[in-house]
C-alpha positions in Angstrom: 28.5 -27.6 -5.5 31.3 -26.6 -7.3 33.8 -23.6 -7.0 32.3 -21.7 -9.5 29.1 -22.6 -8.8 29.7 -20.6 -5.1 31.3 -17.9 -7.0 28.1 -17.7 -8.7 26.1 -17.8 -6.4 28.4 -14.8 -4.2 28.5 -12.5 -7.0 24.3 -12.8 -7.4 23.7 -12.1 -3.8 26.2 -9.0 -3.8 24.0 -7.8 -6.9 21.3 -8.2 -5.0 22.4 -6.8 -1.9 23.1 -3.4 -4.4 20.0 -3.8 -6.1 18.3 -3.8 -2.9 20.1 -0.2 -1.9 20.1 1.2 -4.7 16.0 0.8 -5.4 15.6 2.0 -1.7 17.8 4.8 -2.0 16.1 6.0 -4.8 12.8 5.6 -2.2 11.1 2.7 -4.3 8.1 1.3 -2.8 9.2 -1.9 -1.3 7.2 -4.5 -2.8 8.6 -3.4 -5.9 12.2 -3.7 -4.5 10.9 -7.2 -3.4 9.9 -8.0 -7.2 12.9 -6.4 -9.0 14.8 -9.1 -6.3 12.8 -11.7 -6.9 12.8 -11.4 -11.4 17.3 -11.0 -10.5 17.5 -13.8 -8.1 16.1 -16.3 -10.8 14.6 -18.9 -8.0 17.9 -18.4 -5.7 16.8 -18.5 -2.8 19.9 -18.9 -1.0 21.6 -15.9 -3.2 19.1 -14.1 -1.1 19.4 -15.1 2.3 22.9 -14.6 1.7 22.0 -10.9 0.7 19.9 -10.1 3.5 22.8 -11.5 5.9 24.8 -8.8 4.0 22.2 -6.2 4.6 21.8 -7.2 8.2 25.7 -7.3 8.8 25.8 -4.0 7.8 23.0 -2.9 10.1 24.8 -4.3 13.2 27.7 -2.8 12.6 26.0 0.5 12.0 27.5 1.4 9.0 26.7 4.5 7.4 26.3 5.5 4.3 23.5 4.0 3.3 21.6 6.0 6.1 19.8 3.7 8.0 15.8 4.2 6.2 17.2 3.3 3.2 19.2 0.2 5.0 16.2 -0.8 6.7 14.1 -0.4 3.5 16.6 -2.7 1.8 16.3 -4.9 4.6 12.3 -5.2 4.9 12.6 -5.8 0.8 15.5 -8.2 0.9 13.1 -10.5 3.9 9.8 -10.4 1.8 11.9 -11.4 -1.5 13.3 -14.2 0.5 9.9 -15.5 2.2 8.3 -15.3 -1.4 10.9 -17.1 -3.0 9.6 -20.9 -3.3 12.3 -23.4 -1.4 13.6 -25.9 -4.1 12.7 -28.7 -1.8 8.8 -27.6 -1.5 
């Protein structure tokens, strides 16, 4: 993988790490959270997991804003987009 290809793929999962709050925060039902993730990440499913680490992250450190329904929203959205997303080696 290439330099820019990791620059890529950083600047999708920080996308979808804002997509994610921003959806919540706006109190979208999550499964269509889960979907809007799914149509940006395009089949990355490691933009994703690399999201929800994000997401996570800021849950353990407790960070505030977002408050913490909307991070855990974004959270619960971010792990169903992930488990939906096929693995490239399946």
């Amino acid at each position: 993988m290439s330099d820019a290809d990791f620059g890529m793929l950083a600047a999708l999962s920080h996308d979808l790490e804002k997509l994610a709050l921003a959806l919540s925060a706006d109190r979208v039902d999550g499964r269509v959270v889960s979907n809007e993730i799914i149509d940006l990440a395009a089949g990355e499913r490691e933009a994703a997991a690399i999201a929800l680490s994000y997401l996570l992250r800021r849950r353990s450190l407790g960070e505030v804003p977002p408050d913490p329904p909307v991070l855990d929203a974004a959270v619960d959205a971010m792990v169903t987009a992930v488990r939906r997303i096929a693995p490239l080696s399946a």
